[in-house]
N, CA, C and O of each residue as an XYZ file, in Angstrom:
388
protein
N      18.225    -19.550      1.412
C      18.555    -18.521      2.381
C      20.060    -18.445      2.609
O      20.710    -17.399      2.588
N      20.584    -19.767      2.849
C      22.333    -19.320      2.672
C      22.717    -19.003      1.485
O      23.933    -18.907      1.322
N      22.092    -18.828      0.677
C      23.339    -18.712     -0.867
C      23.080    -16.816     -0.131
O      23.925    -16.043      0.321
N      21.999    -16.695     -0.254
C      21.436    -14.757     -0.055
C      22.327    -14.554      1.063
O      22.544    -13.355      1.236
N      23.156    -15.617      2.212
C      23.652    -15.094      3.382
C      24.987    -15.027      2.924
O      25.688    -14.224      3.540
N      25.459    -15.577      2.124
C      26.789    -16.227      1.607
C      27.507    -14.816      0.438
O      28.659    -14.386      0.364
N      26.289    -14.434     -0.305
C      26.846    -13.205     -1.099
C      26.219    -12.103     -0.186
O      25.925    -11.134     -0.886
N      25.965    -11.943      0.897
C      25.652    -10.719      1.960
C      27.241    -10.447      2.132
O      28.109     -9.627      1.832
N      27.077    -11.498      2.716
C      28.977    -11.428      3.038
C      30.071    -11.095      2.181
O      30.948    -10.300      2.517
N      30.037    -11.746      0.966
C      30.772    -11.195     -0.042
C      30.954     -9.892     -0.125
O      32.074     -9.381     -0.150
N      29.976     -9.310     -0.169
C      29.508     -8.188     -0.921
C      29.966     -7.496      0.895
O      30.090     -6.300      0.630
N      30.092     -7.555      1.583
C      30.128     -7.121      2.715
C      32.254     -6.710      3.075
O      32.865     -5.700      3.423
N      32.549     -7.751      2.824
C      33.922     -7.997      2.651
C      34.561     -7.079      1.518
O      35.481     -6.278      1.685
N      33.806     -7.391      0.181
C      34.332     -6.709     -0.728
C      34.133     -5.165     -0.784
O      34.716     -4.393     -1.545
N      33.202     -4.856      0.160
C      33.137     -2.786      0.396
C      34.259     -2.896      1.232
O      35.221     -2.255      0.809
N      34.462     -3.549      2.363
C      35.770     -3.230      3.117
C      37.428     -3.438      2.474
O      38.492     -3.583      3.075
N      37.130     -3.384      1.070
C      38.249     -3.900      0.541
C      38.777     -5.606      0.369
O      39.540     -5.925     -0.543
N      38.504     -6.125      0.890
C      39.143     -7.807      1.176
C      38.340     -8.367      0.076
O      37.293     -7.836     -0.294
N      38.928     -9.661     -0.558
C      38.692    -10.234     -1.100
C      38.457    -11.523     -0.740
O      39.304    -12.416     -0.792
N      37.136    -11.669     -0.313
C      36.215    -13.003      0.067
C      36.797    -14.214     -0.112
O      37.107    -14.474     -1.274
N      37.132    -15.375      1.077
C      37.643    -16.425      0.337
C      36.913    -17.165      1.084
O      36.301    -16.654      2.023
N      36.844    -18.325      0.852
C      35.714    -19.247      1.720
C      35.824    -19.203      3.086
O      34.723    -19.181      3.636
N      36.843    -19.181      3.886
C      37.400    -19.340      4.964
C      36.787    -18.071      5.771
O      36.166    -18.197      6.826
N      37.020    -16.958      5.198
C      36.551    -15.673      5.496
C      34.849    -15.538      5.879
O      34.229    -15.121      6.858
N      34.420    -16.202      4.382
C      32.905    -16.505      4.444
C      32.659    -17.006      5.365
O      32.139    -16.307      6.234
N      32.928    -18.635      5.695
C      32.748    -19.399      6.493
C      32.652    -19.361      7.880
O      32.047    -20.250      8.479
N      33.245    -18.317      8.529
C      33.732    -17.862      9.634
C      32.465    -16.736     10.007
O      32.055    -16.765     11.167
N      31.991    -15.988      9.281
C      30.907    -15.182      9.340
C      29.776    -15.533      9.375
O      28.955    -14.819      9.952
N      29.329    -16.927      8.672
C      28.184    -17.417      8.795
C      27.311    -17.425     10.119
O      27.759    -17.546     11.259
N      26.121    -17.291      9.794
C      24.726    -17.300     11.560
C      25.258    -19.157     11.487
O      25.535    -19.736     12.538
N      25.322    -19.818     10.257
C      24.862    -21.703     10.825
C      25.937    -22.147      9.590
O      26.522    -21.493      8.727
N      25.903    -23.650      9.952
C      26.952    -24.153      9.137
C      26.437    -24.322      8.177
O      25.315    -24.818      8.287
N      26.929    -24.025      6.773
C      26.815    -24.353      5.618
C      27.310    -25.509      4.882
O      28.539    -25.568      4.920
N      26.900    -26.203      4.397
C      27.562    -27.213      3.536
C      28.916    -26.992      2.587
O      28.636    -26.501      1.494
N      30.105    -27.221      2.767
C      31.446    -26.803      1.937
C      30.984    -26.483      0.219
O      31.132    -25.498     -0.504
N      30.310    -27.964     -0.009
C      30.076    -27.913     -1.646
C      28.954    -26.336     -1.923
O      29.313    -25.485     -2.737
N      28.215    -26.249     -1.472
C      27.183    -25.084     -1.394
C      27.807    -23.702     -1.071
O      27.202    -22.772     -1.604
N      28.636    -23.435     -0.490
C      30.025    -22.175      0.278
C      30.686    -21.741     -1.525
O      30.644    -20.764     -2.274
N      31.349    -23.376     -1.557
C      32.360    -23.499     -2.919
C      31.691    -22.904     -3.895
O      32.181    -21.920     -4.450
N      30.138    -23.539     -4.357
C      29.392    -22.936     -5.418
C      29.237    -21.689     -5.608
O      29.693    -21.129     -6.606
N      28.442    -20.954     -4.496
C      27.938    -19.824     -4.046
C      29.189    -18.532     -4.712
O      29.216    -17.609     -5.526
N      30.034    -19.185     -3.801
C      31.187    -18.161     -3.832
C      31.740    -17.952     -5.363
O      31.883    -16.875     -5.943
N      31.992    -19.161     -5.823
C      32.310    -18.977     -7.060
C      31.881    -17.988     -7.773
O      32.451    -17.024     -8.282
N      30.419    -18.468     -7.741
C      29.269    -17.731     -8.784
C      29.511    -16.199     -8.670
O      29.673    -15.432     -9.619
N      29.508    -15.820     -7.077
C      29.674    -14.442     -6.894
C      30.770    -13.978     -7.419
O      30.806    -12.762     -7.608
N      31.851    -14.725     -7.766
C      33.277    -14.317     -8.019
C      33.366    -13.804     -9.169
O      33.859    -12.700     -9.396
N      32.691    -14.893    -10.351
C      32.104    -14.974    -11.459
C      31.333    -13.550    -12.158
O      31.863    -12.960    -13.099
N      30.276    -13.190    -11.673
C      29.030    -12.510    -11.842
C      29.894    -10.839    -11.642
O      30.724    -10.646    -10.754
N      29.568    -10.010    -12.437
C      30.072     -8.802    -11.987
C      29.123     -8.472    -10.727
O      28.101     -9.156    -10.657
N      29.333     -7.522     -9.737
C      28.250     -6.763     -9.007
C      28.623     -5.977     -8.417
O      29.827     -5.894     -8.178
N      27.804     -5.167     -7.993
C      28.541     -3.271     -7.316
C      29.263     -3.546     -6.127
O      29.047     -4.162     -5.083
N      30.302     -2.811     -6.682
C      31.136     -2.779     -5.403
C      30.902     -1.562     -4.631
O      31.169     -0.495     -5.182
N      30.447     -1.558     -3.446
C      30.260     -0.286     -2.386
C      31.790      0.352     -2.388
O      32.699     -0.478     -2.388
N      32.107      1.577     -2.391
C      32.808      1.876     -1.847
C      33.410      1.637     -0.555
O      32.751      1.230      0.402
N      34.864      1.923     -0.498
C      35.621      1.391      1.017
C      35.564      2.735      1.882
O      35.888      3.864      1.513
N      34.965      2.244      3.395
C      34.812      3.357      4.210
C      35.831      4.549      4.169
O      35.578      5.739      4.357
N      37.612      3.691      3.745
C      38.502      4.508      3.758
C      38.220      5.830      2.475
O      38.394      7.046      2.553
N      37.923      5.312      1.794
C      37.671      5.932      0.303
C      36.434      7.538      0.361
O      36.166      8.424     -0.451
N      36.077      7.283      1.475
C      34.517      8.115      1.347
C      35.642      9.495      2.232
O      36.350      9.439      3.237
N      35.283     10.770      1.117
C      35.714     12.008      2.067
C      35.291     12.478      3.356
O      35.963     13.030      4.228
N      34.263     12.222      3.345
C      33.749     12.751      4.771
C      34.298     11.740      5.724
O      34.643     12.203      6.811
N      34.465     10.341      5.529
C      34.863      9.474      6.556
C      36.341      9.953      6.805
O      36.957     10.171      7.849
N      36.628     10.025      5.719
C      38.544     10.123      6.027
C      38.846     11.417      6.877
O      39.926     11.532      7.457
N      37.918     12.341      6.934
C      37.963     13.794      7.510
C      37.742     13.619      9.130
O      38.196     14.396      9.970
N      37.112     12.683      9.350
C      36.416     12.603     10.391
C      37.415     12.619     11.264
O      38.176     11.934     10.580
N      38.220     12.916     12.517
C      39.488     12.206     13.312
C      38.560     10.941     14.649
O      37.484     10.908     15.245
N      39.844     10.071     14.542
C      39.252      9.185     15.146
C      39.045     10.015     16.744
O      39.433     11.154     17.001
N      38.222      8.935     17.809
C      38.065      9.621     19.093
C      39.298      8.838     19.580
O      39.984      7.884     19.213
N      39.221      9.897     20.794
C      40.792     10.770     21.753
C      39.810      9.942     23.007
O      38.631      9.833     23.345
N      41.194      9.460     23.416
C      40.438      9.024     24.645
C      40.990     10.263     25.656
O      41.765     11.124     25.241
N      40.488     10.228     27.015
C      41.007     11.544     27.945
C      42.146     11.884     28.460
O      42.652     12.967     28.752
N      42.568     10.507     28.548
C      43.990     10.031     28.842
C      45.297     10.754     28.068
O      46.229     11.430     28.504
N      44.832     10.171     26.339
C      45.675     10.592     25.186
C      45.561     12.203     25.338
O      46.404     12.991     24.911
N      44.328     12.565     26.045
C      44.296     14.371     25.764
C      45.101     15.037     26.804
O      45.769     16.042     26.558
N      45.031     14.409     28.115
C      46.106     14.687     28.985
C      47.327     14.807     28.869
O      48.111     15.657     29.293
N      47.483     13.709     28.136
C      49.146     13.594     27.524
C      49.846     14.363     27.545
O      50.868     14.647     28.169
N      48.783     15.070     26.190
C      49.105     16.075     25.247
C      49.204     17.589     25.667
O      49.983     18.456     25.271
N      47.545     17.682     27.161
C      48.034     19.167     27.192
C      49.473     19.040     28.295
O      50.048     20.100     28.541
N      49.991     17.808     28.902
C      50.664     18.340     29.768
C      51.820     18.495     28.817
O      52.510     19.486     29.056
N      52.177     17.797     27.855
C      53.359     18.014     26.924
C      53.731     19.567     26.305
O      54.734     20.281     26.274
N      52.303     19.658     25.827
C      52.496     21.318     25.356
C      52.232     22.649     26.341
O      52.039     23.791     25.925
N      52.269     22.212     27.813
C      52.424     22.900     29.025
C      53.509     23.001     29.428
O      53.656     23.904     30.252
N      54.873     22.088     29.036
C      55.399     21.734     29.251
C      57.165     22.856     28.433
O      58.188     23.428     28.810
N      56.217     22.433     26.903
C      56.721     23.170     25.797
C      56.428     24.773     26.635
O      57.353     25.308     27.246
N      55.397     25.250     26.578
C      54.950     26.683     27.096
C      56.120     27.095     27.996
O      56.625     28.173     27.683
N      56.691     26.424     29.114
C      56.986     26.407     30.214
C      58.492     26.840     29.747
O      59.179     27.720     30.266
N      58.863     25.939     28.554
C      60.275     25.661     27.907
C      60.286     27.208     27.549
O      60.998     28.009     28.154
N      59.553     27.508     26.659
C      59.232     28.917     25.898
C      59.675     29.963     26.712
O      60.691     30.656     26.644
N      58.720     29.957     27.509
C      58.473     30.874     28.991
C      60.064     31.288     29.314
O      60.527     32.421     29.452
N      60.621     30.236     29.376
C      62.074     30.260     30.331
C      62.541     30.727     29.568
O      62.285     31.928     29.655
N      63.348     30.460     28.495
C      63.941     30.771     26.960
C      63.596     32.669     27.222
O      64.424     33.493     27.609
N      62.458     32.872     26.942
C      62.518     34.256     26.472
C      62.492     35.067     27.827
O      62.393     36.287     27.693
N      62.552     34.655     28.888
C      63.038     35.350     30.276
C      64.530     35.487     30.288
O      65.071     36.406     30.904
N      65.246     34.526     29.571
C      66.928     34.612     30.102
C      67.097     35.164     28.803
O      68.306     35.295     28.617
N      66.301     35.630     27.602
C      66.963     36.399     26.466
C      67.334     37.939     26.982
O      66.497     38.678     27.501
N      68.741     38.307     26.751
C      68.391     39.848     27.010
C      67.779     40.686     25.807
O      67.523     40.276     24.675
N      67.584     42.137     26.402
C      66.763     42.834     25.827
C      67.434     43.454     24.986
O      66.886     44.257     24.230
C-alpha cells in the first residue's frame, strides 16, 4: 500500500511540474514510511517511463480562467478609475471650444 501511496505522489508532483525528491515525498505521506522502501520506490518510479498529466498551468481553459478578485481589490479599482473619470471630466471642462 505505500509503494501505490509513494508513486500517487510522484505522479501527483510531477503534473504540477516539480520533480519528486524523497523529501518532497516524505512530507506528503498519510504514515511513516521506511527510508530504504521511499529510496526504492522512488527510484523505480524515476526509472520506469509513465504519463505525465499535464500542468494545470499548461491547460487553455485553466490559463483563461482569471483568478478571483476579492471586493476589496474591486473597490480599489472602481475608486481609481472614478477617479481617472473625474481627471477626464476636469481636463475637458477647462478645454476651450
Amino acid at each position: 500500500m505505500s509503494a501505490q501511496e509513494i508513486i500517487r505522489i510522484a505522479n501527483e508532483l510531477s503534473a504540477k511540474g516539480i520533480i519528486p525528491s524523497t523529501a518532497m515525498v516524505k512530507a506528503r505521506l498519510s504514515h511513516p514510511v521506511p527510508m530504504a522502501e521511499l529510496l526504492k520506490v522512488l527510484s523505480q518510479w524515476k526509472q520506469q517511463p509513465h504519463p505525465a498529466e499535464p500542468a494545470p498551468a499548461s491547460d487553455p481553459v485553466a490559463a483563461t480562467q482569471p483568478e478571483p478578485v476579492s471586493l476589496k481589490q474591486l473597490s480599489d479599482q472602481l475608486n481609481r478609475l472614478e477617479q481617472k473619470v473625474d481627471r477626464l471630466t476636469a481636463l475637458l471642462l477647462q478645454r476651450p471650444d
